[in-house]
VOVEX-178812 format. One record per atom (N, C-alpha, C, CB): x, y, z. Coordinates in steps of 0.02 Angstrom, whole numbers, plus 50000, padded with zeros to 5 digits. Glycine has a CB too. Layout:
N
XYZ ...
// end
This chain:
79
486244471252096 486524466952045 487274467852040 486194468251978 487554473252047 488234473952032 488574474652105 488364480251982 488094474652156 488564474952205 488914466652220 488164478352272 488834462052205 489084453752183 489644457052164 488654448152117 489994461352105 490594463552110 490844465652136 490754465252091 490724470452182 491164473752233 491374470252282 490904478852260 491014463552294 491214461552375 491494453152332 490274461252458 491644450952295 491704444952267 492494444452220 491004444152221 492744440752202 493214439052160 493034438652097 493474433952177 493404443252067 493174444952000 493564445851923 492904450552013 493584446651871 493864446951829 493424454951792 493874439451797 493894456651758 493854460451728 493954461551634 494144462751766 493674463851588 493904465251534 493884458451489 494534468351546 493854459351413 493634453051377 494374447951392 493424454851280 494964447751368 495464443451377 495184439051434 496154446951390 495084442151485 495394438451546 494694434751560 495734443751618 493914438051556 493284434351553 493224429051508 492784438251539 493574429451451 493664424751405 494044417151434 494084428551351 494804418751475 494944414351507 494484411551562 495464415951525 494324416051579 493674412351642 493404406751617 492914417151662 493104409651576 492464405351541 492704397851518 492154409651466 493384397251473 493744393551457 493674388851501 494274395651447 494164390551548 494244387251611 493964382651657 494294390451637 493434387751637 492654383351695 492844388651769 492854370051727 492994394151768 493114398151846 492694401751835 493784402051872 492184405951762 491674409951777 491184407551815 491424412151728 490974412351861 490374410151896 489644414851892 490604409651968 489854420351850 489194422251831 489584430251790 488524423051912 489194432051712 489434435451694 489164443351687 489574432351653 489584448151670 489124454051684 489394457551604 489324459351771 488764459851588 488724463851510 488674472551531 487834460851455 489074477051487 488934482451502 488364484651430 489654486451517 487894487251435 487544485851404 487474491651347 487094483851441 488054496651343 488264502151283 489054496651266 488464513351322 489324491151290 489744489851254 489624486451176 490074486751293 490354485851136 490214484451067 489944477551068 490844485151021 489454476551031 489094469051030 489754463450994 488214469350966 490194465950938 490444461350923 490944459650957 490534461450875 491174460851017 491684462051056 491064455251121 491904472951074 490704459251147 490244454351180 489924447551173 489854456951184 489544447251113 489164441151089 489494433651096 489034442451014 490324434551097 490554428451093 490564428051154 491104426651059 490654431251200 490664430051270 490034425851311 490724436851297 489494432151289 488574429751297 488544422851301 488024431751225 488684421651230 488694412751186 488874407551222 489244411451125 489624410751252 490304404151283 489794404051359 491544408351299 489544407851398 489314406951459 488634404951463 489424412151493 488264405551406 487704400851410 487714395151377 487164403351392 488084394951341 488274385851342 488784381551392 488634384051270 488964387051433 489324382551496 488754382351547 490094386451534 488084387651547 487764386451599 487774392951650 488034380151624 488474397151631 488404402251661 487964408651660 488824403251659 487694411051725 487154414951712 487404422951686 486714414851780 486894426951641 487274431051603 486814439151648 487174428851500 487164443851656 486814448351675 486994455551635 486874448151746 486654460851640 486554465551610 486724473351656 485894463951586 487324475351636 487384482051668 487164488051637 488014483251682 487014494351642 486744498251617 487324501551554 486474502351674 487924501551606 488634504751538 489124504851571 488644513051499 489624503751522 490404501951546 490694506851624 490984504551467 490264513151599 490614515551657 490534512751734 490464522051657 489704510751728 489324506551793 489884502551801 488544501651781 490124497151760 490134490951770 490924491751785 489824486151712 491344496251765 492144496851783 491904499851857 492744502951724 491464505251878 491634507051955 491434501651980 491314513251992 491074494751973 490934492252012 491574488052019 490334490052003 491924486551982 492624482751980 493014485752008 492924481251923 492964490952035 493394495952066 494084496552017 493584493452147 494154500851968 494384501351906 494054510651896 494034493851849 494644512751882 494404519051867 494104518951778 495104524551884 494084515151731 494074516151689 493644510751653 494614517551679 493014511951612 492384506051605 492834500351589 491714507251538 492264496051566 492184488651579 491844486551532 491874486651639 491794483751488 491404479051426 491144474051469 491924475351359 491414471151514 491194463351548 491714461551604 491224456351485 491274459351648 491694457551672 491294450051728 492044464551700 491644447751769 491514440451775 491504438551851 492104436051735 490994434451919 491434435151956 491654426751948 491214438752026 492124427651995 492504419252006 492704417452061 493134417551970 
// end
């Protein structure tokens, strides 16, 4: 599931997943699943009402090494 990030074009962190989504460039989103819900939920929301599919990482730390990012990840997006 998270290897789609490592080999793909990606976004990282709420700001910039947020622009994704906006945009119409998310193409599928990734949840770390110890991040803060109120920080997340609007994200969840914006990509299943665009259609984008939403996925589930175990915890920030998973989901930042997979971004190749020394440091976790709340969400992140690829594009």
């Amino acid at each position: 599931m998270l290897t789609e990030l490592e080999h793909a074009a990606r976004v990282a962190g709420v700001k910039q997943v947020r622009r994704a989504l906006t945009e119409g460039r998310a193409k599928k989103l990734f949840l770390a699943g110890d991040a803060d819900p109120h920080l997340t939920a609007p994200l969840e929301e914006a990509a299943k009402a665009a259609g984008v599919p939403v996925e589930r990482a175990e915890s920030m730390k998973a989901l930042g090494r997979a971004c190749g990012i020394a440091v976790g990840a709340a969400v992140a997006a690829t594009v």
